[in-house]
C-alpha positions as CSV (number, residue, x, y, z in Angstrom):
1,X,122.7,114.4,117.7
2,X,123.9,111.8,120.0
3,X,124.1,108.2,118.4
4,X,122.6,106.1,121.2
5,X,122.8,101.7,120.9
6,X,119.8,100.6,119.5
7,X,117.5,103.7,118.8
8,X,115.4,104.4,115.7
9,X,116.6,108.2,115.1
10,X,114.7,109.4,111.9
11,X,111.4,108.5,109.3
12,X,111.5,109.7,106.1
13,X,107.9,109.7,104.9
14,X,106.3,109.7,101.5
15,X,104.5,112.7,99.8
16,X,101.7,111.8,97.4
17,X,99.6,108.8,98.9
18,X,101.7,108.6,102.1
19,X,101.1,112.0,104.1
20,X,99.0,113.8,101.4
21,X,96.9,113.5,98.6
22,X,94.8,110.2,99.4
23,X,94.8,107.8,97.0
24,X,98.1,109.6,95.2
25,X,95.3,111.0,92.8
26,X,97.4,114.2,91.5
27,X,100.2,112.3,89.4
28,X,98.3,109.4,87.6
29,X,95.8,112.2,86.5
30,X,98.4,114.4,84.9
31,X,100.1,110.8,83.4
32,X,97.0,109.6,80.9
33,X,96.5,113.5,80.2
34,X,100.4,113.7,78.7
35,X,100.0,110.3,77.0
36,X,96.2,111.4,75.7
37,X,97.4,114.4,73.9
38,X,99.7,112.1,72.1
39,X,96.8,109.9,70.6
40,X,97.9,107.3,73.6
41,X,94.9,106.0,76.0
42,X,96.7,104.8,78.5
43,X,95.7,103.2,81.9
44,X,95.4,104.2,85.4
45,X,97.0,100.8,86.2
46,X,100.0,101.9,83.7
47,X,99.8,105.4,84.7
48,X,100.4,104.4,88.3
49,X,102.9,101.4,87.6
50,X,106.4,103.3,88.1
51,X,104.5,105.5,90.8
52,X,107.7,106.7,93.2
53,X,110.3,107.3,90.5
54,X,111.6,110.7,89.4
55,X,108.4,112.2,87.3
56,X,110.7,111.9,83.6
57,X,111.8,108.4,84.7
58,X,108.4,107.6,85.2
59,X,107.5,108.4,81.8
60,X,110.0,106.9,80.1
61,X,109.3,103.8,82.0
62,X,105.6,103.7,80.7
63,X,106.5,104.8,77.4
64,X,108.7,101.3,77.5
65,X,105.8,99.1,78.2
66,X,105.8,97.2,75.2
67,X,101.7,97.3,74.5
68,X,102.2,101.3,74.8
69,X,105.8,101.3,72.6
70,X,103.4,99.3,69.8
71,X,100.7,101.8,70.2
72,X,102.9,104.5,69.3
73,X,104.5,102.9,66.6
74,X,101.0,102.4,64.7
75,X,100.4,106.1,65.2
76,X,103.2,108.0,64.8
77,X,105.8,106.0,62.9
78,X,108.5,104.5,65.6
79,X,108.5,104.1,69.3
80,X,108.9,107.0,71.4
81,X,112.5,108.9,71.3
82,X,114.5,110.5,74.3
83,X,113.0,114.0,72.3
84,X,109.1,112.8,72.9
85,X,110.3,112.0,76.6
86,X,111.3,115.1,77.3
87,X,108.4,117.2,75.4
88,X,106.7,115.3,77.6
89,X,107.5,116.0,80.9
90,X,108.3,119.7,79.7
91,X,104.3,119.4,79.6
92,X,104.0,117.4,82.7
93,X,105.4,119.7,84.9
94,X,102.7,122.8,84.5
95,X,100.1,120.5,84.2
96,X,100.9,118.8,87.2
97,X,101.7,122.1,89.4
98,X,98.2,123.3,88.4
99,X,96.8,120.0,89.4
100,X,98.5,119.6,92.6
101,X,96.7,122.6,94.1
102,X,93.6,120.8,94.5
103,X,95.6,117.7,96.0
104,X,97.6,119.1,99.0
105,X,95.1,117.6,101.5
106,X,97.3,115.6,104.3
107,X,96.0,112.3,105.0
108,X,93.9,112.0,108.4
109,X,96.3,111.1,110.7
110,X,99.7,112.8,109.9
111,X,99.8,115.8,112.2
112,X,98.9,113.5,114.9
113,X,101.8,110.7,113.9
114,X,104.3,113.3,113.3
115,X,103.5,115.1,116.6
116,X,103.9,110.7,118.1
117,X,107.4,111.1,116.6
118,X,109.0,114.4,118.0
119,X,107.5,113.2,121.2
120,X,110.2,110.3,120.6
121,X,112.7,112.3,119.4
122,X,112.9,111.1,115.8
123,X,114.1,113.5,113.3
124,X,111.5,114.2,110.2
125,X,112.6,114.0,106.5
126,X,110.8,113.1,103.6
127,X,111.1,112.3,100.2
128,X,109.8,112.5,96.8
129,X,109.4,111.9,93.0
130,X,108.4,115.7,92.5
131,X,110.7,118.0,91.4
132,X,111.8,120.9,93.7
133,X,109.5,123.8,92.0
134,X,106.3,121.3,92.3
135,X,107.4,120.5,95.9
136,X,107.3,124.1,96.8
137,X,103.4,124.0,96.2
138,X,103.0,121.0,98.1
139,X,105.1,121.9,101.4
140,X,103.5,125.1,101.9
141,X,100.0,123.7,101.5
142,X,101.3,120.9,104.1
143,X,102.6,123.7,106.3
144,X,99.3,125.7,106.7
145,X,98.1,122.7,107.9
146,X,100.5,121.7,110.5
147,X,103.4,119.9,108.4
148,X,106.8,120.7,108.2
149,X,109.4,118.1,107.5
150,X,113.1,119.1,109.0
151,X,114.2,117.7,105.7
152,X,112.4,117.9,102.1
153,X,114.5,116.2,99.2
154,X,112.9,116.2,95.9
155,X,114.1,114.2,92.5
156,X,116.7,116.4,91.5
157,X,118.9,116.2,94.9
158,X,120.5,112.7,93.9
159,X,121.3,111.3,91.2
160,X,119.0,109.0,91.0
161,X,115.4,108.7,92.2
162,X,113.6,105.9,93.8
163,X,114.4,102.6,94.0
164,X,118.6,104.0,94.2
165,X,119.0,105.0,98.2
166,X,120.6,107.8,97.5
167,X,118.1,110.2,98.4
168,X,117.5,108.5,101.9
169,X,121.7,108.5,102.3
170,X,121.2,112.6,101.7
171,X,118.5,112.6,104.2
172,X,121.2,111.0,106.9
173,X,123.7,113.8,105.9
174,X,121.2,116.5,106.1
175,X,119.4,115.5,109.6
176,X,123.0,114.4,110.6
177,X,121.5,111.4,111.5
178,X,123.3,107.7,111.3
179,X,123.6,104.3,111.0
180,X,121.2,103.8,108.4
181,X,119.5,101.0,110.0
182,X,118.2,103.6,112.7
183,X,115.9,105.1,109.4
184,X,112.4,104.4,108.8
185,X,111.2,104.8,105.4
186,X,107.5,104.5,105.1
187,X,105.7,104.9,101.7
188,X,103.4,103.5,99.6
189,X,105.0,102.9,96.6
190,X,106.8,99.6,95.4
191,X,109.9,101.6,94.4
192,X,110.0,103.5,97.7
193,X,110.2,100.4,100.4
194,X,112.7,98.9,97.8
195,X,115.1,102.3,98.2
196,X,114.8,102.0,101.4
197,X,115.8,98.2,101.9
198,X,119.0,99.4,99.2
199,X,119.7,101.8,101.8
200,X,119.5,99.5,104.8
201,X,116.6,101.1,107.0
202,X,113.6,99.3,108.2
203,X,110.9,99.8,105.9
204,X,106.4,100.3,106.1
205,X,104.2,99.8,103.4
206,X,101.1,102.4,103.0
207,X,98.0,99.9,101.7
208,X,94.7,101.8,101.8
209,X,95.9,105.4,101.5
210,X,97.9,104.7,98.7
211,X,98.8,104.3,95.0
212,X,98.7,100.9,95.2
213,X,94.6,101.2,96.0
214,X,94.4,104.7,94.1
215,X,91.1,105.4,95.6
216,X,89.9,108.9,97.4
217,X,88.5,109.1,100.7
218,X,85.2,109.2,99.8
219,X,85.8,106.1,97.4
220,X,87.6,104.5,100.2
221,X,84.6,105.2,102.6
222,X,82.1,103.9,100.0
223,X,83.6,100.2,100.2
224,X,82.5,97.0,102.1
225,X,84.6,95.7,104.6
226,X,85.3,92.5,102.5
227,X,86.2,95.2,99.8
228,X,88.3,97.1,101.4
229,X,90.2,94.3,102.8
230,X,90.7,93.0,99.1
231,X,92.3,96.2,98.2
232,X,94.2,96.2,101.0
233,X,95.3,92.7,100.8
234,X,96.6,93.3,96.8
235,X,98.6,96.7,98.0
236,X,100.0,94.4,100.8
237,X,101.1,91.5,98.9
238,X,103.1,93.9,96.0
239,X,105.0,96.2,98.9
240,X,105.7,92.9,100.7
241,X,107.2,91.7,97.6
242,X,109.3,94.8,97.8
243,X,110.9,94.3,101.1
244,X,108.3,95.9,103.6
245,X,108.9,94.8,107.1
246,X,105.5,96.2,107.9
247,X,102.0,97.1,106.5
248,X,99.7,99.7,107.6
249,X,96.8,100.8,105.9
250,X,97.6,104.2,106.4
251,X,100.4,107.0,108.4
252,X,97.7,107.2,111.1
253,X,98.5,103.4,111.7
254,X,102.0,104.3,112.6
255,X,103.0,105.0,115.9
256,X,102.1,101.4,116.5
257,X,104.3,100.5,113.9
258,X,107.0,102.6,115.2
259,X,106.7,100.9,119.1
260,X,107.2,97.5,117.5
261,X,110.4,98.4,115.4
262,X,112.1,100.9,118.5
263,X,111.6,97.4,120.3
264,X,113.4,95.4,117.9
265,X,116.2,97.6,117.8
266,X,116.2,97.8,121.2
267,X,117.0,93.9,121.2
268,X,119.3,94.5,118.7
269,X,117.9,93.4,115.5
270,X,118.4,95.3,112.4
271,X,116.4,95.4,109.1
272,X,117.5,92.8,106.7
């Protein structure tokens, strides 16, 4: 591809919460179910905490929280070991494949932004805390309806998920795309705009569609205005906290997005 000055050449979108699944539903679900069978209530809030990382990591980091490390100590002896990690998310991963069948839907909007961005010429990658088997559910629901990434990397193609850059540096080798501050990462996860401010691209928050509101469609449909902009004024203020250059309540909101960042690259800024 040829490196033109002062182009935006590539977005690399979310999965769960970004392009499908509304509300990132699938995940959290299959989180409290793992922790449950343990004798563990845990939270939606908890559950969808470390929402971005590599699925194990994301365990681990809830299994840390200290009111869930005390909970387990009263009812099984001692905090949770590397061992009741990895049972686990040996459990997670079935569970989660079964679940995600019923949460492939792509976000209103996507085919529609994605067709926006090959009009551009931007190359399409995309990245994820799933693993590569779960991933092959979820890209060929996407595909049926009109999806198809040019790149899909999944947790175990670095080596180390979300908030490391790593994954968005493989997804410059494998679009043969560069610098890295002609990237866009959009996602709706805290750990997902900070990856891609370690990795130097511009970044966009996902507020309403998200994990950071949790809520489906229908829920989302349901609300006030003044309700809706609460929620979407909390998801704001936490990815802005993260780095985000820009805010959007969901992927549909983008190519609007995008017109504002190819100008300031155009005038030579860069993401900072």
């Amino acid at each position: 591809m040829t490196q033109s000055a002062y182009r935006i050449h590539a977005v690399v979108f979310d999965w769960a919460g970004t392009t499908i699944d509304y509300g990132s539903r699938a995940p959290a679900i299959v989180f409290q179910q793992v922790f449950r069978e343990r004798g563990i209530k845990i939270t939606v809030d908890q559950a969808r905490g470390p929402m971005g990382m590599a699925k194990r990591a994301h365990i681990a980091s809830i299994a840390a929280l200290p009111e869930i490390s005390q909970e387990w100590t009263a009812q099984h002896g001692s905090p949770p070991t590397d061992a009741d990690i990895d049972a686990m998310y040996d459990e997670f991963l079935p569970l989660q494949k079964s679940v995600l069948k019923e949460h492939c839907q792509l976000i209103p909007g996507v085919t529609e932004t994605i067709e926006h961005c090959r009009s551009r010429g931007l190359r399409i990658g995309s990245s994820t805390g799933y693993t590569r088997e779960l991933m092959e559910v979820v890209s060929a629901a996407a595909k049926e309806q009109g999806y198809e990434p040019d790149c899909v990397l999944c947790a175990e193609d670095a080596p180390a998920g979300r908030p490391a850059p790593y994954l968005l540096f493989e997804s410059a080798i494998r679009l043969g795309v560069f610098p890295m501050w002609s990237f866009i990462k959009v996602d709706d996860t805290t750990v997902g705009i900070e990856a891609g401010i370690n990795a130097g691209c511009w970044t966009v928050g996902v507020t309403l569609s998200g994990n950071l509101t949790g809520l489906s469609e229908a829920e989302v449909a349901d609300l006030t205005a003044s309700e809706k902009q609460q929620y979407c004024d909390r998801a704001e203020e936490k990815l802005r906290a993260a780095g985000a250059h820009y805010v959007m309540e969901s992927v549909a909101d983008f190519p609007q997005v995008l017109e504002q960042i190819v100008q300031r690259a155009a005038n030579g800024e860069r993401p900072v």
